[in-house]
C-alpha positions in Angstrom: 0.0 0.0 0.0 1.4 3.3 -1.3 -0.2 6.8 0.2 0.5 10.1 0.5 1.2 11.8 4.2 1.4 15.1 4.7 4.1 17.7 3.0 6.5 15.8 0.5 6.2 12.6 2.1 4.8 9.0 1.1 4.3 6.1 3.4 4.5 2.6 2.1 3.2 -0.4 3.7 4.5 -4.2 3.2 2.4 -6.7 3.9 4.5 -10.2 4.0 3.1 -14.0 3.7 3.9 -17.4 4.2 2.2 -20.3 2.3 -0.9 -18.2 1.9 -1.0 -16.9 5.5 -0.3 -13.4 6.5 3.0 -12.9 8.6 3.5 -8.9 9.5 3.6 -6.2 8.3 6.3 -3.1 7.7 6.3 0.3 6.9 8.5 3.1 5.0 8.4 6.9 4.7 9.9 8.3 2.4 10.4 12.2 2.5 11.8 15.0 0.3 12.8 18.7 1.1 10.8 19.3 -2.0 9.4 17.9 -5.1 12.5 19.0 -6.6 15.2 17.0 -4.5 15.4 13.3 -3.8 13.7 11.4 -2.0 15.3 9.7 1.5 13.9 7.0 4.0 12.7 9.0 7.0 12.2 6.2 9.3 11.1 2.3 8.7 10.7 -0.6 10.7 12.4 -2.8 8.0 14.6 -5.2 10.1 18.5 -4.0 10.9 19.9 -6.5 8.9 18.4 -6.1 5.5 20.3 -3.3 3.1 17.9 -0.3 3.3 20.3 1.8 2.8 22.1 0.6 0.5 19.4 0.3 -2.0 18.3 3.9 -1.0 22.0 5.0 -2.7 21.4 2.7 -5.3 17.8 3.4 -6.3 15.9 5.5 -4.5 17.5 8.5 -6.1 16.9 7.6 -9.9 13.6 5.7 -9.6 11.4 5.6 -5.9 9.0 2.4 -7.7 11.8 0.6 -8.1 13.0 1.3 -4.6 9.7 0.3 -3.0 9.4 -3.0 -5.3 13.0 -4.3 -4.3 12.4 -3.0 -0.6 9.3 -5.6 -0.6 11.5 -7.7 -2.3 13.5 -8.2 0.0 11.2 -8.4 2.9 9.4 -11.2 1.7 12.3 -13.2 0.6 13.8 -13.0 4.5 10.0 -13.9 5.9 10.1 -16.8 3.3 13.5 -17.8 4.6 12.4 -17.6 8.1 9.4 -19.3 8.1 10.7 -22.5 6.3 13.4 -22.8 8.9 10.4 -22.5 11.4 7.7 -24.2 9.3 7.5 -28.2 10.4 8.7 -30.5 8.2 5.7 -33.5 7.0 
């Protein structure tokens, strides 16, 4: 989920799954000075781990979709890899 918050800001929600059930969800703001300058991640709850920033540099400053696809990207390939060291084996 993608919105708008207020002044040069957009929020954008995650929503993650495992074998069709829902795990958790994240968030992301992204902010700019003004619609003339870049955007930058304001805050997130995106886990410590994963390279936020990174892909901020590498994306975020040429194309914001593609930041917020490989963002979600990334979070639902660590739930996936999480869950099937937690999901029972049959």
């Amino acid at each position: 989920v993608i919105c708008c918050l207020e002044g040069a800001r957009i929020g954008i929600q995650y929503e993650t799954s495992f074998a069709g059930e829902h795990c958790e969800f994240y968030h992301c703001v992204l902010e700019s000075k003004s619609f003339l300058q870049r955007m930058t991640v304001l805050e997130h709850t995106v886990p410590f781990f994963l390279p936020i920033r990174e892909t901020e540099n590498d994306l975020l400053s040429s194309n914001a979709m593609k930041f917020i696809d490989h963002v979600g990207d990334l979070l639902q390939a660590y739930v996936d890899r999480r869950e099937q060291v937690d999901y029972p084996c049959m």
